[in-house]
PARO-308531 format. One record per residue (C-alpha): residue number from 1; x, y, z; residue in one letter. Coordinates in steps of 0.001 Angstrom, whole numbers, m for minus. Example, Ala and Ser with C-alpha at 12.3 -4.5 7.8 and 13.67 -1.06 7.14 Angstrom:
% PARO-308531
   lofi      east     north        up   sero
      1     12300     m4500      7800      A
      2     13670     m1060      7140      S
//
This chain:
% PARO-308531
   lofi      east     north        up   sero
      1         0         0         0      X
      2      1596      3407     m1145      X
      3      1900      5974      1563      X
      4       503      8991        77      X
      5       330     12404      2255      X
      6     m1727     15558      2035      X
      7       693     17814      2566      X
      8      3559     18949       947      X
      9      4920     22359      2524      X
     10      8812     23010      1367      X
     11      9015     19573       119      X
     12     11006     18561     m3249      X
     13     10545     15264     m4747      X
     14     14278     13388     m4784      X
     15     13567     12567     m8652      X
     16     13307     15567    m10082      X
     17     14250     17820     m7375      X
     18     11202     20227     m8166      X
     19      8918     21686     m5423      X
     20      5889     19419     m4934      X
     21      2740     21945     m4996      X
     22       687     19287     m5560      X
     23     m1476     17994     m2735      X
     24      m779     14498     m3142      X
     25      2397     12951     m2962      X
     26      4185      9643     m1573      X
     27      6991      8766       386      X
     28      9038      6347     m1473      X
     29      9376      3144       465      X
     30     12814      2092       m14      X
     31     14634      5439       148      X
     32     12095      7469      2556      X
     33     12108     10565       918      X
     34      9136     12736     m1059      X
     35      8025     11716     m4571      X
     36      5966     13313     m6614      X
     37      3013     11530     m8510      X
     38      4836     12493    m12114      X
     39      7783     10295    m11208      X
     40      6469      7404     m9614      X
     41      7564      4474    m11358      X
     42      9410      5586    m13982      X
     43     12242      4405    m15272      X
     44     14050      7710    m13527      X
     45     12899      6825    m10008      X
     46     13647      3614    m10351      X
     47     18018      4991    m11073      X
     48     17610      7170     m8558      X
     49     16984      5137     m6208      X
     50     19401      2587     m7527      X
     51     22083      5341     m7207      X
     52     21161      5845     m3882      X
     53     21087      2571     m2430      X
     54     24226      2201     m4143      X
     55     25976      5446     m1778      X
     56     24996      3774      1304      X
     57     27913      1369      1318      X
     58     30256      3352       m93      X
     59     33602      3340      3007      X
     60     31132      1019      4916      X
     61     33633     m1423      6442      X
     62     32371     m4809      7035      X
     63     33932     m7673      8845      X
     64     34417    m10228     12111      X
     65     35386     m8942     14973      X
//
């Protein structure tokens, strides 16, 4: 189920990095941040988020202690 909000005051959607004026948008699942209703699922979202995921284990180090 998508979480869509109401409310979008000084919000930006990560995709396209414009203002969302609309009064609908959703909070991407994976990533947590604002989407707008233009750029979910497309084929843009879907790098973004693929880039972003990506960062997170960027000089992660992982091993036994």
């Amino acid at each position: 189920m998508p979480n869509i909000k109401n409310k979008a005051e000084g919000m930006t959607c990560f995709v396209c990095e414009t203002s969302i004026t609309d009064t609908l948008f959703m909070i991407h699942s994976q990533v947590h941040l604002p989407l707008c209703l233009a750029c979910k699922e497309t084929n843009q979202e879907k790098d973004k988020v693929k880039e972003l995921l990506e960062g997170l284990a960027e000089d992660l180090g992982i091993g036994c202690i």
